[in-house]
C-alpha positions in Angstrom: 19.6 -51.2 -30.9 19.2 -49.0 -27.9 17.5 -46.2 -29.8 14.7 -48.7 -30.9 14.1 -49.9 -27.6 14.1 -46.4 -26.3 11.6 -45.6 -29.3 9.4 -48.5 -28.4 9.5 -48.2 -24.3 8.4 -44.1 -25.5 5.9 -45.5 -27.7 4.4 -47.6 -25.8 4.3 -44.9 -23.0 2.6 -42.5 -25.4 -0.1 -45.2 -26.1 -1.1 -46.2 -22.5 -1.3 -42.0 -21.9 -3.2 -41.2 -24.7 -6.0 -44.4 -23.5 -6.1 -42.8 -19.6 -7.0 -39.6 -21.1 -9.8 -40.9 -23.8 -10.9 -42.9 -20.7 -10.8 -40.4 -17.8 -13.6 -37.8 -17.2 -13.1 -34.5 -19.0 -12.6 -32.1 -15.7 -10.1 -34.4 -14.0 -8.3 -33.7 -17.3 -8.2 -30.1 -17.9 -7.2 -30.2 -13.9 -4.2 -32.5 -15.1 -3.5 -30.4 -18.0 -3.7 -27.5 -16.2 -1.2 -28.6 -13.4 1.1 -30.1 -16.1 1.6 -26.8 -17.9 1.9 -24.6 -14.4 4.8 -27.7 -13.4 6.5 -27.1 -16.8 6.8 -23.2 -16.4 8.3 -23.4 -12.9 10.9 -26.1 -14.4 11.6 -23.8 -17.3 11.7 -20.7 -14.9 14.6 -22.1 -12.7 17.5 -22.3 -16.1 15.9 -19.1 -17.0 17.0 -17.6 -13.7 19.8 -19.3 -12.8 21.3 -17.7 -16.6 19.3 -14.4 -16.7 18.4 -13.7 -13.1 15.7 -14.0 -11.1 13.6 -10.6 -13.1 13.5 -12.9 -16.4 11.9 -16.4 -14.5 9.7 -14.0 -12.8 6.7 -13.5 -15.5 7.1 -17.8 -15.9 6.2 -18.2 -11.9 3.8 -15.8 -11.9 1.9 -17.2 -15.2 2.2 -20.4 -13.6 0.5 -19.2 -10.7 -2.7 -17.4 -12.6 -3.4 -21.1 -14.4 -3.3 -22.3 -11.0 -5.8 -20.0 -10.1 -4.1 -17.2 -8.3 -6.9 -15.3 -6.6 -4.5 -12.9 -4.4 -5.6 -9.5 -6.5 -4.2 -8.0 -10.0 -0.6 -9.2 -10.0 1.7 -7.8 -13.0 4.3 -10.3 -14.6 6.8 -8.4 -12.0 9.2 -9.2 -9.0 6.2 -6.7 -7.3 3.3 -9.6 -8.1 6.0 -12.4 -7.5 6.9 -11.4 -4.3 3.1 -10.7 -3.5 2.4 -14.8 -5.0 4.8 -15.9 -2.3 3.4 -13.8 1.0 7.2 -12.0 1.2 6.0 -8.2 -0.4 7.5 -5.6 1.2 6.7 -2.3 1.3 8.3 0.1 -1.3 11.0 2.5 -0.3 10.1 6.2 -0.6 6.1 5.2 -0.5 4.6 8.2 1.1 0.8 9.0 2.1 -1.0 12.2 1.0 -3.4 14.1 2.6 -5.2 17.1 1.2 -7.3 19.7 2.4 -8.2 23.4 1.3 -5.8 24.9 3.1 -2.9 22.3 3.2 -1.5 19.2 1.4 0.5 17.5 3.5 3.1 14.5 3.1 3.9 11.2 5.2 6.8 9.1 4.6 6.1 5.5 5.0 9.8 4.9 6.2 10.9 7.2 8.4 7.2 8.7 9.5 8.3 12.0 8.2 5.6 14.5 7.7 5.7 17.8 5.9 3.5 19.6 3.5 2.6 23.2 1.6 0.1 26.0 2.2 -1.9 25.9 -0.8 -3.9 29.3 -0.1 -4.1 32.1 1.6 -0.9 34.5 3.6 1.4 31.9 3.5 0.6 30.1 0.6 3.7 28.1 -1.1 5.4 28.0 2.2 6.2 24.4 3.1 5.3 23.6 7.0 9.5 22.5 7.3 10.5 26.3 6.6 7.9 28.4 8.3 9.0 29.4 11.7 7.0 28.8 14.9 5.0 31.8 14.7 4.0 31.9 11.3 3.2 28.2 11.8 1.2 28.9 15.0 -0.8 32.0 12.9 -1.4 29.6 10.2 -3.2 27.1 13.0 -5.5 29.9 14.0 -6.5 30.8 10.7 -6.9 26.8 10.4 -9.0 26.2 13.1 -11.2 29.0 12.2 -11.9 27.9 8.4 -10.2 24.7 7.7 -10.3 22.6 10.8 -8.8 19.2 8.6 -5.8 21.6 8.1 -5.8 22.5 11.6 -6.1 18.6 13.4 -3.4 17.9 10.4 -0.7 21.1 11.4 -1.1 20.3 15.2 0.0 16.8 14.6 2.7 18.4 12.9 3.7 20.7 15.5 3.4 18.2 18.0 5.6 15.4 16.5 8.3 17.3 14.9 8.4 20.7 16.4 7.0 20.1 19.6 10.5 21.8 21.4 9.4 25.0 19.5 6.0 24.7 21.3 7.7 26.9 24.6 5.5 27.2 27.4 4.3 30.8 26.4 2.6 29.3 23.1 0.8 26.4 25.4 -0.2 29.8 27.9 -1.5 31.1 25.0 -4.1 28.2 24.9 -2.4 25.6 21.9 -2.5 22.6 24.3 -6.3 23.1 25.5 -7.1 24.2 21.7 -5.5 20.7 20.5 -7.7 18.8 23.0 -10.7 20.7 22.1 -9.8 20.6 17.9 -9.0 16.7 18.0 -12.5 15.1 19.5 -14.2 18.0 17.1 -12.1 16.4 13.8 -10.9 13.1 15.1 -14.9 11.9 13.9 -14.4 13.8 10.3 -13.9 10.9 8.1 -16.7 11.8 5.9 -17.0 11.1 1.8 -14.0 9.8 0.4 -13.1 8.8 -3.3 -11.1 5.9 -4.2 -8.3 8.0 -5.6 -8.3 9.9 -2.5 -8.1 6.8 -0.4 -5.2 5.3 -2.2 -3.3 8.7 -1.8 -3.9 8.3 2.6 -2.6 4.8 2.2 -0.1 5.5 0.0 -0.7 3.0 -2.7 -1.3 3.0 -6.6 -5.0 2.6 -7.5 -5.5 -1.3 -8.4 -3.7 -2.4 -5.4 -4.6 -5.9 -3.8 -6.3 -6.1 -0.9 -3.8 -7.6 0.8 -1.5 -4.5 0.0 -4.4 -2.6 1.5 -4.0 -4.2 4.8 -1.0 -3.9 4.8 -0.3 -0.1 4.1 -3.0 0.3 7.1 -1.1 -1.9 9.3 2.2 -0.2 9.0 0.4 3.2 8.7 -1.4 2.6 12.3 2.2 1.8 14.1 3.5 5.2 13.1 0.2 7.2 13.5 -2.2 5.5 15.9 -2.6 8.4 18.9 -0.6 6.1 21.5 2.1 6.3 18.9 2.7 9.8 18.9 0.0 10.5 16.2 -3.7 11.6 16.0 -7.5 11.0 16.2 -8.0 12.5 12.9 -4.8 11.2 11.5 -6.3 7.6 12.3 -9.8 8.4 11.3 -8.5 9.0 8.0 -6.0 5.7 7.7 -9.3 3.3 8.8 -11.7 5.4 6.4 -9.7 4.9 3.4 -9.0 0.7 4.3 -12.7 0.7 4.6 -13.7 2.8 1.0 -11.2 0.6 -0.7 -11.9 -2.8 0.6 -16.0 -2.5 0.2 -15.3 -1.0 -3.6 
């Protein structure tokens, strides 16, 4: 007896549903349908990560969240887009910016603000900037600044931030502090053309990255590297040229 009534009551339910949608206008109900099947993923998502963790509900949320409209940039089925959905992404550990130029290409870690980075031509080619000593760095800066002054604002910053108690006073004598002056306004200015793929490699990022990851990467970039921070003109001409190439793409 209570399975009939149950049957009828669900019956009757079904009836007066299916007349409010034959009666209602056609938008309101894809809108209802639409929010009905993004409801009934994020249900299904919460026994789907309370028995296979939180990886396996994440594809359900973030499904949910395209029908809803999602309109925060290309977001894989991922923890990554997830976290991205919900304003919480955090930077990746290990993320690291790249710089090349002719004579250098030089490495930034996004954690500890780390740089380092190879000569890619000429005496002391192979060499990474870590394992050269002070003179053979400060003859590689001279050579720089003659043909390759990118490589040159890029090695003083270098010099300056991690071996700056190398730097004794003969070497600033010998004209490195008045050359740095002189060097930075000359290549703080340089931000010149700049590819998207070179762009993502300044900011660190994968190519197809939102633009809020954009902003981001250039935020934390500009703490470590802006010039009252212990970084550079040129360093910072090059952080705000590749925001600006990737967010007008």
């Amino acid at each position: 007896m209570t399975w009939l009534i149950f049957g009828g009551l669900l019956f009757f339910a079904g009836f007066l549903l299916l007349q409010t949608f034959v009666s209602t206008n056609p938008k309101t109900l894809a809108n209802f349908i639409r929010y009905l099947a993004a409801a009934v993923l994020i249900l299904l998502s919460i026994p789907v990560a309370w028995r296979a963790g939180v990886a396996m509900a994440a594809p359900l949320v973030a499904m949910a969240l395209m029908i809803l409209g999602w309109r925060g940039g290309a977001m894989p089925l991922s923890m990554g887009g997830l976290g991205r959905a919900f304003g919480r992404a955090r930077k990746s550990p290990g993320q690291t910016s790249e710089i090349h130029t002719e004579t250098l290409h030089v490495t930034l870690d996004h954690d500890t603000g780390q740089m380092d980075g190879q000569v890619v031509t000429g005496q002391h080619r192979g060499g990474k900037l870590s394992a050269l000593g002070i003179d053979e760095l400060l003859d590689l800066l001279t050579t720089c600044r003659a043909t390759d002054p990118d490589a040159a604002a890029l090695l003083e910053t270098y010099l300056e931030r991690h071996r700056s108690d190398e730097l004794d006073g003969t070497a600033y004598q010998n004209g490195f502090a008045d050359d740095r002056q002189n060097s930075s306004g000359q290549t703080g200015a340089q931000t010149g053309a700049m590819s998207s793929q070179e762009a993502y490699a300044v900011l660190g990022l994968e190519p197809g990255a939102s633009d809020q990851d954009i902003v981001n990467a250039y935020r934390h970039l500009m703490k470590k590297l802006h010039p009252d921070q212990g970084g550079s003109n040129y360093l910072a001409g090059k952080i705000n040229r590749a925001k600006e190439v990737l967010l007008d793409k």
